[in-house]
N, C-alpha and C positions, 0 to 999 in steps of 0.2 A: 558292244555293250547291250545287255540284255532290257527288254521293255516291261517286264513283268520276271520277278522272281516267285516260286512256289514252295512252300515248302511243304514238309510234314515231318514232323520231329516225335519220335516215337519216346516210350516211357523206357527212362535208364534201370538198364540192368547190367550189374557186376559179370558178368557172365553170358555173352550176346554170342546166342546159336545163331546156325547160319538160317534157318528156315522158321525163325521167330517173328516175322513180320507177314501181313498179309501184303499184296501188293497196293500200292497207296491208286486207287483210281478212280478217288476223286481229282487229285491235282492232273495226274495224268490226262483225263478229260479237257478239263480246263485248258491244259495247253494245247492242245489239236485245236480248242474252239478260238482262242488265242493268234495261232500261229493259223488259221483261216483266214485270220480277220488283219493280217498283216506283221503282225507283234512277234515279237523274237523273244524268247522265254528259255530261261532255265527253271530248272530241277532239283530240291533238294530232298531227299527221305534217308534221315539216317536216325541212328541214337539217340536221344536227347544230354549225349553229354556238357559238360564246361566249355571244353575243346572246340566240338563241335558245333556249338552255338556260338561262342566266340568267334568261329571261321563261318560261318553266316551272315553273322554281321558285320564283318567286316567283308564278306564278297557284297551282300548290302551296299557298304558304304561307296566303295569299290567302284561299283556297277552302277551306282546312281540311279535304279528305273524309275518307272512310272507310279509303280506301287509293289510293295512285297505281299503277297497274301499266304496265310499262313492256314491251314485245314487243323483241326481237332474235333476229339469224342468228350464227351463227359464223360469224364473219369479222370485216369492218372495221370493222358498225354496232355492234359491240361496244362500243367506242373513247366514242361521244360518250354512249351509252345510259350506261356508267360516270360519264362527266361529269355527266352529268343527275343522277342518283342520289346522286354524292356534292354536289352543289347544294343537291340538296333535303333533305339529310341537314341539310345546314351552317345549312339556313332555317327547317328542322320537324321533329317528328317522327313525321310522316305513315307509317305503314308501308306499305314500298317492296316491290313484286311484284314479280318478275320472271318473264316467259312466252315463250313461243317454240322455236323451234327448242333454242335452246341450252341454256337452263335444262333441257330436258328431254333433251339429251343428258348431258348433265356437270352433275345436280342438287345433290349434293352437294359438287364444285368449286365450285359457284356460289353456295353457301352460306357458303361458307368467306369469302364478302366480308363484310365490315362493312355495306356501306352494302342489304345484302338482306335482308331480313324474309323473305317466301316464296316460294317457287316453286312453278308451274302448271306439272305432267309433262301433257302431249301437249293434244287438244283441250279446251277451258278457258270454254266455254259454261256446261256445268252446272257447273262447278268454281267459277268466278267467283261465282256465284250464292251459292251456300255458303259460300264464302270471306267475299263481304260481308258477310250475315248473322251469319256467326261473330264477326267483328271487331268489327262493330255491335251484339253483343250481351256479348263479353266481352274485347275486345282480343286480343292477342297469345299470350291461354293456351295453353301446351301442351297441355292436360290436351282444351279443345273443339278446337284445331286438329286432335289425334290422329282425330278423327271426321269429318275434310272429305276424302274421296278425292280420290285423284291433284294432291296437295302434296306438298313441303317445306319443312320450317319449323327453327327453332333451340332445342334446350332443354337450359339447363346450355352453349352455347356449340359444342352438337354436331348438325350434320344428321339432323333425322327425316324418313325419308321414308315418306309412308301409303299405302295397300293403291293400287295403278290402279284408277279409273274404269273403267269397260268404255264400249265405242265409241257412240256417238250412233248409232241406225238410223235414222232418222226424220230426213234432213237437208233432206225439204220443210217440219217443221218452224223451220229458219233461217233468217235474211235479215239481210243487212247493211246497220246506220244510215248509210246514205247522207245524211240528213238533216243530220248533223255537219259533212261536209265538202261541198266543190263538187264534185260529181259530174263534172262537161266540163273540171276542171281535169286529169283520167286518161287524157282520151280523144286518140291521140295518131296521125299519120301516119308517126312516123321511126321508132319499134322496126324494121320488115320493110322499111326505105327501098332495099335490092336485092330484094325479090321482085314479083313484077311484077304492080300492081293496088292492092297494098296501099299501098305510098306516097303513093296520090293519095285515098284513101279518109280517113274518121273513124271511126277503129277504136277498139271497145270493148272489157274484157275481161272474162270471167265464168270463175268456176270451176263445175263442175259436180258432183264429185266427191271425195271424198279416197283419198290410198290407193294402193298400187298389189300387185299378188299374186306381179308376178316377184321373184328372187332375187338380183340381182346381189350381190356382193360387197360392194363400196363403198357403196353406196346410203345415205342417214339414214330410209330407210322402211324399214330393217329397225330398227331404233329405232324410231321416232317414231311408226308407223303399223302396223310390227310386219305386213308384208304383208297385211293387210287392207282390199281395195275393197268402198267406199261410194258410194254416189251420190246422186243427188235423181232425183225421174221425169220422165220424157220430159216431160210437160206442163207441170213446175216451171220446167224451163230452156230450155224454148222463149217460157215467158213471159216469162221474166227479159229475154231475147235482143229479146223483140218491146217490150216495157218502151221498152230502149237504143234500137231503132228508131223509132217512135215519139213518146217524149218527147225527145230529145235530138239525132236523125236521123242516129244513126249508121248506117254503111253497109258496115265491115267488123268482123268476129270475131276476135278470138283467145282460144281454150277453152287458160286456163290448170293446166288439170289435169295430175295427172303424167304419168297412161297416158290422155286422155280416150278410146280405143275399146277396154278394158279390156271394155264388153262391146261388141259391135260393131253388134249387132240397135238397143241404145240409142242410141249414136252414131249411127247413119243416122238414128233415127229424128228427133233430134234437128236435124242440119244439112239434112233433108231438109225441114221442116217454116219453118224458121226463113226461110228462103229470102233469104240474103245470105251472099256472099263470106267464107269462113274459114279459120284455120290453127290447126289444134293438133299437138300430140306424138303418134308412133307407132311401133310397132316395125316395123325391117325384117322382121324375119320373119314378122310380120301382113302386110305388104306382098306380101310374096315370096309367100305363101301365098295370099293372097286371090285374086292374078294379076290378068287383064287384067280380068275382067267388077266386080268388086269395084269395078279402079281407075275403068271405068267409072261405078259408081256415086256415089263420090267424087266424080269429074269435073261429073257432073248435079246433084250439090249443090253445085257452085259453089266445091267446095275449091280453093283459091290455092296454099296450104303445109303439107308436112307437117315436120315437124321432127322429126327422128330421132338416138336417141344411139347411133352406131355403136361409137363408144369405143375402139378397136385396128382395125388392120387385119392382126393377127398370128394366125392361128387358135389359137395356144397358150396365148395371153393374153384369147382370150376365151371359152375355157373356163377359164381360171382365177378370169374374173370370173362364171362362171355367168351368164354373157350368151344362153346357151341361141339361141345365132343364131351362124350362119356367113357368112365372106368372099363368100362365094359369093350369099346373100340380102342382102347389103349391096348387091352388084351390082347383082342382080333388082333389088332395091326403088328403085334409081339408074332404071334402063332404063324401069321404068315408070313412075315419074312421068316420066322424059323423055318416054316414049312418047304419054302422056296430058296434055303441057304441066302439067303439076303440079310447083311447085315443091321440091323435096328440099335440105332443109336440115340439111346432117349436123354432126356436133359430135364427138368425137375427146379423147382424154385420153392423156396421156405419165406415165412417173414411179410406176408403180405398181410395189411389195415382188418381187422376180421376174424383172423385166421387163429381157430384156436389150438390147445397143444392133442384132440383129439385128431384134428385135421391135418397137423403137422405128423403124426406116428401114421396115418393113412397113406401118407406120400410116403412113410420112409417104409411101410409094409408091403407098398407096391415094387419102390426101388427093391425091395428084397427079393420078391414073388421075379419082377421081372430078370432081376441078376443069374435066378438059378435054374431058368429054364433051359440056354443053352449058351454054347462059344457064340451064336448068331443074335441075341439080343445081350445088348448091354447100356448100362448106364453109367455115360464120364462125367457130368457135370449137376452138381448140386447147390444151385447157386442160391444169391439173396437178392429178392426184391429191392428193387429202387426205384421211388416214385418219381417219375419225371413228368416237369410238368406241361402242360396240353391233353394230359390222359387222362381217362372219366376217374381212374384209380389215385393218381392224384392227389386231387380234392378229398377223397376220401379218408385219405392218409395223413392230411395237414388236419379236421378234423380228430382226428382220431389222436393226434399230439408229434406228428413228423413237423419238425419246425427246417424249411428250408436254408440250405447252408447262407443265399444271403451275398455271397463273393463268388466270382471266379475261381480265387481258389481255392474255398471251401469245397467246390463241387471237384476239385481235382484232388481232395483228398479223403472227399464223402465215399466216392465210389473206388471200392479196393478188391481186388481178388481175394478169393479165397478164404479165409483165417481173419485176416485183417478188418472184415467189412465191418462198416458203422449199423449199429444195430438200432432203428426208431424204438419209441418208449411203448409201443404197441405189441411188437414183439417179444414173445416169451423166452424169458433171459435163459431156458434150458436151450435155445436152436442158437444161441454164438457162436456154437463150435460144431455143428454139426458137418460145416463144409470142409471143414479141417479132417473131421474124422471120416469122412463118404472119403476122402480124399486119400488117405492116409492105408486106410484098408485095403483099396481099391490097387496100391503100389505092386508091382510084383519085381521089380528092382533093387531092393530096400540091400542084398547080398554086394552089391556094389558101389555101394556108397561109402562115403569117407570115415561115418560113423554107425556105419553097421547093426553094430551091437544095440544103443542104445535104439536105433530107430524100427528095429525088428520089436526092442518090447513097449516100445510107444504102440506100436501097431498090434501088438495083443491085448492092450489093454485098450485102445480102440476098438479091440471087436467084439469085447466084451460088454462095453458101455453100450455099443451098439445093439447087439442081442437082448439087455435086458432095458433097452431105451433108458438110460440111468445117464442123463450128459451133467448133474452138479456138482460142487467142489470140481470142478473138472479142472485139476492143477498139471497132468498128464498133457494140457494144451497151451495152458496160459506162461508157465514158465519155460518149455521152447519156444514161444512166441516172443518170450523177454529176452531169452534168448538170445537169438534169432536178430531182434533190433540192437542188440550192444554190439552183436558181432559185424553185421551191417555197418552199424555208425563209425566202428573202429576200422573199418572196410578191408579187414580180413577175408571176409569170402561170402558168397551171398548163399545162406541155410535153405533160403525159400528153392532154389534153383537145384540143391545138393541131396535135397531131406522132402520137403512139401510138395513144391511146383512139378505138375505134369509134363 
């Protein structure tokens, strides 16, 4: 019988690729700090189907532990994590954790649910630990809960929340119970399937770091991580990396860290030593700065992709996100990976408190500028701001007429990919669909699809609209959208998966 069950229940999709998941390592953490400390732990990360929540909660019921703690994001995995929860409510009464991203933005929202016992604010290794202990030795009391940092718990029917943990230094002390799950069931060639090298590869991912020191606005690391970089030592995650090589024979990287060249002297040291094909996150203006001899050394380590969050192509708007990086190093950092065959994979957000529609046609004349320069700079993601809160932008946004969703699981159906997303009353009702059509353009698939025909001349007339920035009446979007949900709801086949979805 297990002491601690974990789960993570990802967002249902009609349609579940095998390499649609990132590897879940938060929970995986957890159980190595867990099964340290003596506690026997399972493992759950699947689908969030009916079935499958069902069979949770009754392994729950089942298993009787100590506590089930359940990980989620703001956003969609919201949705089935609730399902889960109130499952196991209905089967036991197992007291129910909830950790992650979310709980630790909106701990006291997320208190406010029935089916939550406690919440775990920010990294939850030595918290967990505590946590079981406490439960293990006196339930649910207030009185020993009030002594387990960085929780929230219920008493009298009111959120307490206790003093923060201070941060883990020591992250070569952790390692993820890969032993739980199938390790090679993560390891995938279609995340980077246009950059070039990576899709022929069995690419692994590793984090090496938490954390990141810049400022943006928007960020949840100004929350969650409160700008603070952490990392492990050069020799910790060259082994981790030579591990994946060796036992499993993977042959491409991707360092899913926020900032991974946060310090830079680390990062060489790291992909210099590791000696296989990689891509992680960078800034342009590390780019821009570094120049050619830098991109050089990049290039000898075998770097494929950098991935870069340019976010505006409006200089007014990205000094408002204290993006501390100009139009100009967006460039540079274009030119040099083109110059160096290094892939440049930039990302772009619309829809932020401010932002007008002269600012918004500046981002999409950059996406342009930067699309036609070569095969080596591209842009896959054209996303929509979401104010979360903890972040200076925020405030700004509530202000400005963003009216917080207020539930749990209004924030699980606030935040939507693509086409879907809830649009604040700030934003200019021309960019609803803009992610739809960056999206839509961008296809080069469209020949193999079930319906073809119609989705080739969707995609003309998105390029049109696009060319002459003309996104009103836009019924070329709204009515596959409606689509799209009747087909769903009748659960014939999922459009977004067939037709939209990257």
């Amino acid at each position: 019988m297990a002491d601690v069950i974990l789960a993570k229940l990802e967002q249902r999709e009609s349609e579940l690729e095998r390499y649609s998941y990132a590897p879940p390592f938060g929970i995986l953490y957890l159980a190595s700090a867990l099964e340290n400390a003596g506690f026997s732990v399972k493992l759950v990360h699947r689908e969030g189907t009916k079935a499958n929540i069902e069979e949770l909660a009754a392994l729950v019921a089942n298993e009787s532990p100590l506590l089930v703690g359940l990980s989620t994001l703001t956003g969609p995995t919201i949705r089935p994590t609730i399902e889960a929860s109130l499952a196991i409510r209905r089967k036991s009464r197992v007291p129910i954790v909830w950790g992650g991203h979310h709980p630790t933005i909106v701990p006291e929202e997320t208190l406010r649910n029935e089916f939550v016992d406690v919440v775990v604010l920010g990294e939850g290794e030595e918290t967990i630990v505590d946590l079981t202990r406490t439960i293990r030795e006196s339930g649910l009391d207030p009185q020993n809960l009030s002594r387990v940092p960085g929780i929230g718990f219920k008493h009298g029917g009111d959120p307490v929340l206790t003093a923060l943990r201070p941060f883990i230094k020591d992250l070569d002390s952790l390692a993820p119970a890969w032993r739980h799950l199938d390790q090679e069931a993560y390891f995938y060639s279609e995340r980077a399937y246009r950059v070039r090298g990576l899709a022929k590869m069995k690419v692994g991912t590793v984090i090496t770091s938490r954390g990141c020191p810049w400022r943006c606005t928007y960020c949840y690391n100004q929350k969650v991580n409160r700008r603070v970089f952490r990392a492990q030592s050069v020799e910790r995650s060259v082994r981790d990396v030579l591990k994946l090589k060796d036992r499993y024979g993977v042959n491409g990287i991707v360092f899913e860290d926020d900032n991974f060249f946060t310090d830079q002297d680390r990062g060489l040291g790291i992909v210099r030593r590791v000696e296989t094909p990689w891509s992680a996150s960078f800034r342009a203006s590390d780019i821009a700065k570094g120049g050619r001899d830098f991109m050089k050394k990049l290039k000898a380590s075998q770097c494929l992709e950098l991935r870069i969050g340019a976010e505006s192509g409006s200089p007014r708007m990205l000094k408002v996100l204290k993006k501390d990086l100009t139009v100009d190093e967006i460039r540079e950092a274009a030119r040099l990976c083109q110059a160096h065959e290094i892939t440049a994979t930039f990302m772009f957000m619309v829809g932020f408190p401010g932002e007008t529609w002269e600012d918004i046609c500046l981002t999409l004349d950059m996406i342009d500028e930067l699309s036609a320069m070569s095969r080596y700079v591209m842009v896959t993601q054209l996303g929509s701001y979401t104010p979360y809160p903890g972040t200076v932008l925020f405030d700004e946004a509530v202000k400005q007429g963003f009216v917080p969703p207020g539930s749990t699981a209004g924030w699980g159906t606030f935040v939507q990919a693509g086409y879907r997303e809830y649009r604040p009353p700030y934003v200019d009702k021309r960019a609803k669909s803009l992610t739809y059509y960056q999206q839509l353009i961008s296809r080069k698939d469209l020949e193999d699809l079930k319906f073809s025909l119609p989705a080739r001349l969707l995609q003309r007339l998105a390029r049109l609209r696009w060319k002459h920035r003309y996104f009103a009446f836009s019924l070329d979007h709204s009515v596959p959208v409606f689509l799209q949900g009747c087909l769903e709801k009748a659960g014939l086949f999922s459009l977004s998966n067939k037709l939209y979805k990257k």
